[in-house]
C-alpha positions in Angstrom: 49.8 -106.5 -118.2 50.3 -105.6 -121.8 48.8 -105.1 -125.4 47.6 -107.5 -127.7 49.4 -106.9 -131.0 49.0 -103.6 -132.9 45.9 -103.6 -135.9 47.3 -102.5 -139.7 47.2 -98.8 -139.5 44.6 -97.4 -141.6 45.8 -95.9 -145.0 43.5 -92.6 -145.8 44.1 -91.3 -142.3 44.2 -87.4 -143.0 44.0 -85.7 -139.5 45.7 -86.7 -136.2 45.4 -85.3 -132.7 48.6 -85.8 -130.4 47.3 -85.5 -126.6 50.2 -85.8 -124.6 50.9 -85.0 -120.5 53.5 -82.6 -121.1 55.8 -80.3 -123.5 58.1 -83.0 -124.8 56.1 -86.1 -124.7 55.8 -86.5 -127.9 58.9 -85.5 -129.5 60.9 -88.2 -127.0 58.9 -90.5 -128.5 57.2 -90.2 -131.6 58.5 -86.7 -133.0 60.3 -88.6 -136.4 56.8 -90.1 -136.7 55.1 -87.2 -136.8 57.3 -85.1 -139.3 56.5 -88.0 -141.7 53.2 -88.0 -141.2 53.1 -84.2 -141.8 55.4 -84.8 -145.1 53.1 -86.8 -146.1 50.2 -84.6 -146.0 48.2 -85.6 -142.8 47.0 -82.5 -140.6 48.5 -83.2 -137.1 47.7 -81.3 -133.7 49.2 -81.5 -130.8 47.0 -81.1 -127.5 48.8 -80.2 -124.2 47.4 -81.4 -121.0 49.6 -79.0 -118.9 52.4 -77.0 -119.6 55.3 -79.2 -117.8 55.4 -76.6 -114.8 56.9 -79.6 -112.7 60.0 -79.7 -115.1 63.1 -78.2 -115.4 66.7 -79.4 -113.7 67.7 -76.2 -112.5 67.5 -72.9 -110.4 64.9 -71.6 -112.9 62.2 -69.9 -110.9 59.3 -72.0 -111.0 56.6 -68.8 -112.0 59.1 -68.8 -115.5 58.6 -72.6 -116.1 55.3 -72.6 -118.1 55.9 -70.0 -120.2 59.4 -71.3 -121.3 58.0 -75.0 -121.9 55.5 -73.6 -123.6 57.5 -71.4 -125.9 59.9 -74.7 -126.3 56.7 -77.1 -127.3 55.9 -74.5 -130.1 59.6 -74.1 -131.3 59.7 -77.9 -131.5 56.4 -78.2 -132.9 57.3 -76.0 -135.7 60.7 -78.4 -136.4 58.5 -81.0 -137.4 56.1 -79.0 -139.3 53.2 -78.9 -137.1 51.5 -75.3 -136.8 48.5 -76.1 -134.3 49.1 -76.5 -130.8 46.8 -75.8 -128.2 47.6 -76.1 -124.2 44.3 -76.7 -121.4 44.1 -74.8 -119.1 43.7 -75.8 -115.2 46.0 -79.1 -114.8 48.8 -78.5 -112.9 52.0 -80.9 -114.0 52.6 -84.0 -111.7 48.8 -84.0 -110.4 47.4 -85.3 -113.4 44.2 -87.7 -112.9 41.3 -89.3 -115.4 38.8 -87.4 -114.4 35.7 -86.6 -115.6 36.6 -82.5 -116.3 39.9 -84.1 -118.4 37.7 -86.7 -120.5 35.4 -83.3 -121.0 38.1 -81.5 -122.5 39.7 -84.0 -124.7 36.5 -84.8 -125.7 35.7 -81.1 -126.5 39.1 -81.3 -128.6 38.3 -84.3 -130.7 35.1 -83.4 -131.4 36.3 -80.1 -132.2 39.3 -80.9 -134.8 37.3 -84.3 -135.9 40.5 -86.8 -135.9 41.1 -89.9 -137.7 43.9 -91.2 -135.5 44.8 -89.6 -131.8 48.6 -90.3 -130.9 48.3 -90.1 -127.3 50.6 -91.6 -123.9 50.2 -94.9 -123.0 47.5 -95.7 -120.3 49.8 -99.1 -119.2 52.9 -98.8 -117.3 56.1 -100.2 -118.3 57.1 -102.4 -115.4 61.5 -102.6 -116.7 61.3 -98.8 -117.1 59.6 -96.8 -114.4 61.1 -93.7 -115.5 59.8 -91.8 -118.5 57.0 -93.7 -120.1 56.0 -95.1 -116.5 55.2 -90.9 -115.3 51.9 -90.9 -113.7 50.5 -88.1 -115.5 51.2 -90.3 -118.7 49.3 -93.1 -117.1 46.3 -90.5 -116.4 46.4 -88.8 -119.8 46.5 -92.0 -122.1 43.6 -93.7 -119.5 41.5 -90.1 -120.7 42.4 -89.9 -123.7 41.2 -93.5 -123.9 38.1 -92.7 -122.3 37.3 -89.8 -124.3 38.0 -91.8 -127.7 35.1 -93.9 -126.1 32.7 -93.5 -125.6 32.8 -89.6 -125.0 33.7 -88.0 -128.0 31.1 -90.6 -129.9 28.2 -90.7 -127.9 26.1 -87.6 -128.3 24.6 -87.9 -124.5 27.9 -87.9 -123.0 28.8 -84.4 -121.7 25.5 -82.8 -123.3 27.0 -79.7 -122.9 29.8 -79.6 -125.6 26.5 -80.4 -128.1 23.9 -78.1 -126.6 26.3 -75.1 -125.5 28.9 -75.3 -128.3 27.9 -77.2 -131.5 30.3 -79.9 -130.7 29.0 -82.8 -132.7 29.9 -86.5 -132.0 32.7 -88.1 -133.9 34.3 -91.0 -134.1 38.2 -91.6 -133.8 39.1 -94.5 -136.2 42.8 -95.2 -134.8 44.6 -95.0 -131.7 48.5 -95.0 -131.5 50.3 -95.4 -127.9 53.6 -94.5 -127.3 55.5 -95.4 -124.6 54.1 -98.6 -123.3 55.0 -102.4 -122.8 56.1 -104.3 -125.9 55.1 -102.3 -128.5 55.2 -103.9 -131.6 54.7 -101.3 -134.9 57.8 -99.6 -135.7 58.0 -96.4 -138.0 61.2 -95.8 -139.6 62.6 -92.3 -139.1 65.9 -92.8 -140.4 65.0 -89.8 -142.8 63.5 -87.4 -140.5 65.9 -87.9 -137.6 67.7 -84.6 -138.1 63.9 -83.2 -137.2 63.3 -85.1 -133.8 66.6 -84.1 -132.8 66.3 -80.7 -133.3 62.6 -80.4 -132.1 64.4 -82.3 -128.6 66.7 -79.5 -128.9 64.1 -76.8 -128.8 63.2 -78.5 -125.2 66.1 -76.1 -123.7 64.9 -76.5 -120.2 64.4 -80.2 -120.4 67.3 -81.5 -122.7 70.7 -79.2 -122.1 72.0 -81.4 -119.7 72.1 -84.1 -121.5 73.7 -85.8 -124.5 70.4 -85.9 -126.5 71.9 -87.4 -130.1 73.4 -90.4 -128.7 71.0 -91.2 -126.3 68.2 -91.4 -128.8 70.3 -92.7 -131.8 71.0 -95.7 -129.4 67.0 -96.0 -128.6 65.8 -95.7 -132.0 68.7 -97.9 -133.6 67.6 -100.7 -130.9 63.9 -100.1 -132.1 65.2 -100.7 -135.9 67.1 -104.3 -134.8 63.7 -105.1 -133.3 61.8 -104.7 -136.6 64.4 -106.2 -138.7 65.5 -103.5 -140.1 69.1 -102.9 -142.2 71.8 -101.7 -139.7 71.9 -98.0 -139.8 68.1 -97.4 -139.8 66.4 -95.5 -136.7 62.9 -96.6 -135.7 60.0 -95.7 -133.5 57.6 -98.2 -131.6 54.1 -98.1 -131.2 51.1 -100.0 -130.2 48.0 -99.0 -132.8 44.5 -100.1 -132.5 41.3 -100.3 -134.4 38.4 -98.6 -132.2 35.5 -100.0 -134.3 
């Protein structure tokens, strides 16, 4: 199974939501992306399902994990110029599900910061890369993320609660970008704000020290540039977008 080709993105787009699985997500994969949509005005947030306590590729004691991926997710965050990130609270990382309490609380976030486009995890797996995109708990975030999108976050019976309890009006998300899945097929050309993704990767200490991050994603974003035709030299990141009207 995959997507159908991505829909023109829209053009007055002026705040984004990222809702990702883990500290990380989106910097492996859409990090340049962001830091140009921030240069070029847009408001972006980034909402973390857990806090990537399931991480890590060493001896650190697992009580410490959290609060270092945290710290790391905020020290990236700020590489690309993004100053609002909030974590949930209650998901434990590698148990992730769509469930009803998720959709609540992504809901309860859209409605709350009013997005035109959500960057979120693909809900498909990639079937010639199990690793990485293929992570179950991205499977179950972009699935409730999806969810929430719609009808949740636009329908003002769904999850009364967030309207009666907390003012939480209904709103409806114009855009969605997946990262991550099959054959995606809009690419964003970060050649410029390269320097950006690498260092918010960097910031990922626990996640990304054992490894050689630069050429491993120069060679991944370079690959993504020859697929969209563009000039040798350029970087690129893929995408699948779509209209939710």
């Amino acid at each position: 199974m995959s997507f159908p080709p991505s829909a023109k993105p829209i053009a007055d787009a002026r705040r984004v939501l990222v809702v990702s699985a883990h500290p990380d997500d989106v910097d492996f994969g859409a990090a340049g992306t962001v830091a140009r949509w921030v240069e070029q005005g847009l408001e972006v947030t980034y909402l973390l399902v857990t806090r990537g306590d399931a991480g890590g590729f060493d001896d650190t004691p697992r009580e410490a994990m959290p609060l270092l991926r945290e710290a790391e997710q905020l020290a990236a965050a700020k590489a690309v110029g993004v100053e609002q990130v909030e974590f949930l609270d209650g998901y434990p990382d590698g148990t992730l599900q769509p469930t009803i309490e998720l959709r609540r609380d992504i809901t309860r976030a859209i409605r709350r910061y009013q997005p035109d486009r959500i960057l979120t995890n693909s809900p498909l797996r990639r079937w010639d890369r199990i690793a990485g995109p293929s992570h179950p708990d991205h499977l179950a975030v972009g699935e409730a993320t999806t969810c929430a999108i719609y009808p949740d976050s636009r329908n003002p019976f769904a999850f009364p609660e967030l309207l009666r309890d907390e003012g939480l009006e209904p709103w409806v998300v114009r855009e969605v970008w997946y990262q991550g899945g099959p054959d995606p097929d809009l690419y964003v050309d970060v050649t410029a704000t390269y320097p950006q993704k690498i260092a918010a990767l960097l910031a990922h200490i626990t996640q990304t020290s054992h490894i050689d991050v630069e050429s491993r994603v120069q060679a991944m974003l370079a690959a993504n540039a020859a697929a969209a035709g563009l000039p040798e030299g350029r970087l690129a990141e893929a995408f699948t977008v779509f209209s939710t009207g």
